[in-house]
N, C-alpha and C positions, 0 to 999 in steps of 0.2 A: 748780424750773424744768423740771424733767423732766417733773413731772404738767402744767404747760404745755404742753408739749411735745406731751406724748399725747392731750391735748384737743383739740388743734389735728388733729393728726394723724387723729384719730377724727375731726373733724369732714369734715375734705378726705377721706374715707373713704365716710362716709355722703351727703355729696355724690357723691361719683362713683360710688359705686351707684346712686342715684336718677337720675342723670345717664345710666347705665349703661340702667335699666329702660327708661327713656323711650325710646333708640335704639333700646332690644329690640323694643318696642311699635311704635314709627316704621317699624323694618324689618317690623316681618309685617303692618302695614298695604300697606307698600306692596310686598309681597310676593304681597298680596291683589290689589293693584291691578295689578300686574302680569299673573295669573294669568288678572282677566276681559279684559285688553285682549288677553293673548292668544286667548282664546277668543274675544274679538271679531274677530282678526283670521281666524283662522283659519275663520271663520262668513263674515265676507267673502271671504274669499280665494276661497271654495266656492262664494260666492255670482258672483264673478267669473270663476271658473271656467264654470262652467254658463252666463253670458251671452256668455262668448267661444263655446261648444258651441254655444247656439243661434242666433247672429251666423253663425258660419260653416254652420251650415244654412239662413237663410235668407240668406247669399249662394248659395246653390248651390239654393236655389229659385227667388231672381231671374234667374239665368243659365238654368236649364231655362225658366222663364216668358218669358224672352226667344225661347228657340230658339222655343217652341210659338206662340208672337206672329208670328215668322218666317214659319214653318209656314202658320200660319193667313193669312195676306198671301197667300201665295205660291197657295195653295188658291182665295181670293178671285178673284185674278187669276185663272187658269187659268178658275175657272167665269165669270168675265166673258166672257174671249176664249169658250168654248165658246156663253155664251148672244148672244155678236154671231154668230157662228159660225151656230148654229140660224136665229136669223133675218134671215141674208144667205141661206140656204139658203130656208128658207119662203118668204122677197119672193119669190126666184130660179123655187122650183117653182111656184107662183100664177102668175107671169106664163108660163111656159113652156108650164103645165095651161092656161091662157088662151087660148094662140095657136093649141095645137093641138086643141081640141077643137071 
């Protein structure tokens, strides 16, 4: 009974070795797989990085864009009233040149 014993024995043995290698194998799979998702993330992360950088420069080109739009308005106006300006004045000397000459 004993060499039963030990056959049995050996057997539950050589099982859980082979049982043993498989996790082995299982783990540096997914040991593996761990390593590229970090490297994916870490590729994202940068790549996330870098569009929050360039988000926040082009808000701060839409806000100058804004002011120089302002600007520009404001300029507009100004040479409007100067060009009614000119010729309220030019009617004004025409008729003036007109009466006294």
């Amino acid at each position: 009974m004993d060499v039963a014993r030990f056959e049995t024995l050996e057997t539950h043995v050589v099982a859980l070795v082979k049982a043993f290698a498989g996790v082995k194998e299982e783990n540096a799979q997914l040991d593996q797989s761990v390593r590229q998702l970090q490297e994916a993330l870490a590729t994202q992360q940068s790549e996330l990085a870098r569009l929050h950088a360039e988000r926040e420069e082009l808000l701060q080109l839409r806000t100058r864009l804004r002011a120089l739009q302002q600007e520009r308005d404001i300029i507009q106006q100004k040479l409007h009233q100067m060009l009614e300006t000119i010729e309220w004045l030019e009617a004004h000397t025409r008729l003036e040149g007109g009466t006294s000459a």
